[in-house]
C-alpha positions, 0 to 999 in steps of 0.5 A, a space after each residue: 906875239 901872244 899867239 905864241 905859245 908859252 914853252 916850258 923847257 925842262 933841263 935835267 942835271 945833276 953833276 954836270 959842272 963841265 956840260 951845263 953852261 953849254 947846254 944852257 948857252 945853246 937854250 938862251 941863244 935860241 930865237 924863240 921869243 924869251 917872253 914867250 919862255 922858261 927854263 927850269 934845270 931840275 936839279 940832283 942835289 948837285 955836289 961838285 958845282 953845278 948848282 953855283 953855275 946855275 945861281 948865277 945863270 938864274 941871276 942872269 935870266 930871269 926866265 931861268 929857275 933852278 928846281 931842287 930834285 931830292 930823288 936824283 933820278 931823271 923821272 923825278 927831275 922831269 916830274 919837279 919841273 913840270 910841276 911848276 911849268 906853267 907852260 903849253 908845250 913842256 919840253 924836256 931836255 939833257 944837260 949833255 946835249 947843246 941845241 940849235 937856235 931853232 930848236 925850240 921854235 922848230 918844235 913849236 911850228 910842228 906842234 902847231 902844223 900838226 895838231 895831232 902830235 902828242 909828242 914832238 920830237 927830232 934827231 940826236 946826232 952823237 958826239 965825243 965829251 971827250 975828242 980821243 980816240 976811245 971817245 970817237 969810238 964810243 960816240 960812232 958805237 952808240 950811234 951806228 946800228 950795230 950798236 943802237 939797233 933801230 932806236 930812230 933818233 939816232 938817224 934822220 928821214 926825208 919827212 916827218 914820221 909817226 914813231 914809237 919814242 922820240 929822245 927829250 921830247 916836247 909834250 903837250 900839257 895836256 898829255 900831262 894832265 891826261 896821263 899822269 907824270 913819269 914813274 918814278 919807280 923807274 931809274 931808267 926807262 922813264 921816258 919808254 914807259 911814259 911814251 908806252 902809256 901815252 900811244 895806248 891812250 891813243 896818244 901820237 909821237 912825231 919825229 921831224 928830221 928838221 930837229 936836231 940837236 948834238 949829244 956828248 956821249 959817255 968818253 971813258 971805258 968803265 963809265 961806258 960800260 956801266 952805262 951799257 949794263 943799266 941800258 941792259 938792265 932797265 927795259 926788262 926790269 921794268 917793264 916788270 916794274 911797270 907792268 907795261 909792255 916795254 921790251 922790243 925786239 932790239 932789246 932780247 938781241 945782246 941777250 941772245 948773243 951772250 947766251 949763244 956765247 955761254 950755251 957755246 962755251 959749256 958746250 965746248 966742255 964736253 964736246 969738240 964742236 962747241 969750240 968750232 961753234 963759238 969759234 964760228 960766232 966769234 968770228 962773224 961778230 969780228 967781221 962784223 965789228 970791223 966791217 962797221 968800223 971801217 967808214 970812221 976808219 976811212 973818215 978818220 984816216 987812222 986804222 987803229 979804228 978797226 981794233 978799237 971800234 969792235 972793242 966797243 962794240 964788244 963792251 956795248 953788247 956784253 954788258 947789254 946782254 949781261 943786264 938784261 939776264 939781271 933785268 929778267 932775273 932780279 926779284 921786284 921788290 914789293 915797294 916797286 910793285 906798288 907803283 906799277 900803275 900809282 904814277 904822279 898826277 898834275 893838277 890841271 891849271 
């Protein structure tokens, strides 16, 4: 049993009194051996109950500890908990996410099949916090490649594969100790910036399709909207911040999108075929949208899918373009500058 390796799952919370006992449920339940692990919930400084759900969870587990996170963003969430992880593989994982009870272990025997694996991690399949329509619409939007491009958690493979980035992830400690923490610089992006640095230190990231787990997606319009925005905003900012390289190809696509609207639209203003050309755009973006609708509809068996489904996609990719303008744009505080390469170290045990 020894020969395990001890696991260190990280959960970062931070108002989730409707989430985290499912989150947590599913982690408990896991068939890795409990002496072989812990569980610390990072968390925000959680106002609305969230931190009396975790007492008594703590109470309960004695391999579940709660870990006060005063900054309330998720790199410093994932930086308190690795602080005082004392384990192997340091996994870390969302408050909006329920996980198989292999989860873990599957991490494990990959992490140990294949000892050059800095980072493992698997697939994320989408689902509504919220089982409306607009929920449905929003989980089957952020997922589908229209809406998410080519992020690869959000689809699986036949094999195990070498990847860019993978969703949570389970690290190994020593990768930690080697690179440094999360920046905590970043409100978003943390997780892009640190897998950035750790494949320039010639760090490798794996992603099995033999993990999986489910993630409840954002359900109402204007919380999905914002989200989208910050989606937008955050890989061209920081990678400003940073000073990394962190923007794809995927991410200049919204962007180019609203500004072909926008350059369309002023066009039109002074000539005639600026109409025919926004019209034209539109128009394909439309039979886009609803021709990636109609699989839900079909599965579904609702039509109304093929209206509300381009919908979002529209609030996905205008808000997403609208924050990248912002991202590109916004004067980086000379605060922010001097935290470009000052990322927090962890004291090797």
């Amino acid at each position: 049993m020894n020969s395990l390796p001890l696991v260190s799952v990280i959960v970062m919370c931070r108002s989730e009194k409707h989430s985290i006992a499912e989150c947590l449920d599913s982690l408990i339940a896991n068939d890795y051996p409990k002496e072989r692990l812990e569980l610390f919930v990072s968390d925000g400084m959680s106002e609305d109950g969230t931190r009396a759900i975790l007492e008594s969870y703590s109470k309960k587990h004695s391999f579940l500890k709660m870990v006060d996170n005063p900054k309330r963003i998720p790199a410093s969430a994932a930086n308190e908990g690795i602080r005082v992880a004392r384990g192997d593989l340091i996994m870390i994982a969302g408050a909006h996410a329920v996980y198989p009870k292999d989860y873990i272990s599957k991490c494990v025997a990959y992490a140990q099949k294949f000892p050059e694996a800095d980072n493992i991690g698997g697939v994320r399949h989408t689902e509504p916090r919220t089982n409306t329509l607009v929920g449905r619409s929003i989980a089957y939007v952020s997922s589908h490649r229209l809406g998410s491009g080519t992020a690869g958690y959000h689809r699986s493979g036949n094999d195990p594969r070498w990847v860019e980035s993978v969703w949570g992830g389970c690290y190994r400690r020593e990768v930690f100790e080697k690179l440094g923490l999360f920046n905590e610089a970043l409100v978003v992006g943390e997780d892009r910036e640190f897998n950035r640095r750790l494949r320039s230190s010639g760090g490798k990231i794996l992603q099995a399709p033999e993990i999986t787990c489910t993630y409840y997606s954002r359900s109402g319009i204007p919380d999905y909207t914002r989200w989208a925005f910050r989606m937008g905003f955050w890989p061209f900012y920081a990678e400003r911040v940073s000073g990394k390289k962190l923007v794809s190809l995927r991410n200049f696509i919204p962007l180019a999108f609203v500004m072909a609207l926008v350059l369309a639209l002023g066009v039109s203003t002074r000539a005639p075929m600026g109409w025919y050309l926004l019209g034209a755009m539109l128009s394909v973006y439309v039979l886009a949208s609803v021709a990636s609708a109609v699989t839900l509809a079909a599965n579904q068996k609702d039509f109304r899918y093929l209206v509300i489904v381009p919908a979002i996609f529209a609030l996905t990719h205008i808000p997403y373009g609208v924050g990248s303008a912002c991202g590109i744009l916004k004067r980086v505080p000379p605060a922010d500058r001097q935290l470009q390469n000052s990322e927090s170290t962890l004291p090797v045990s």
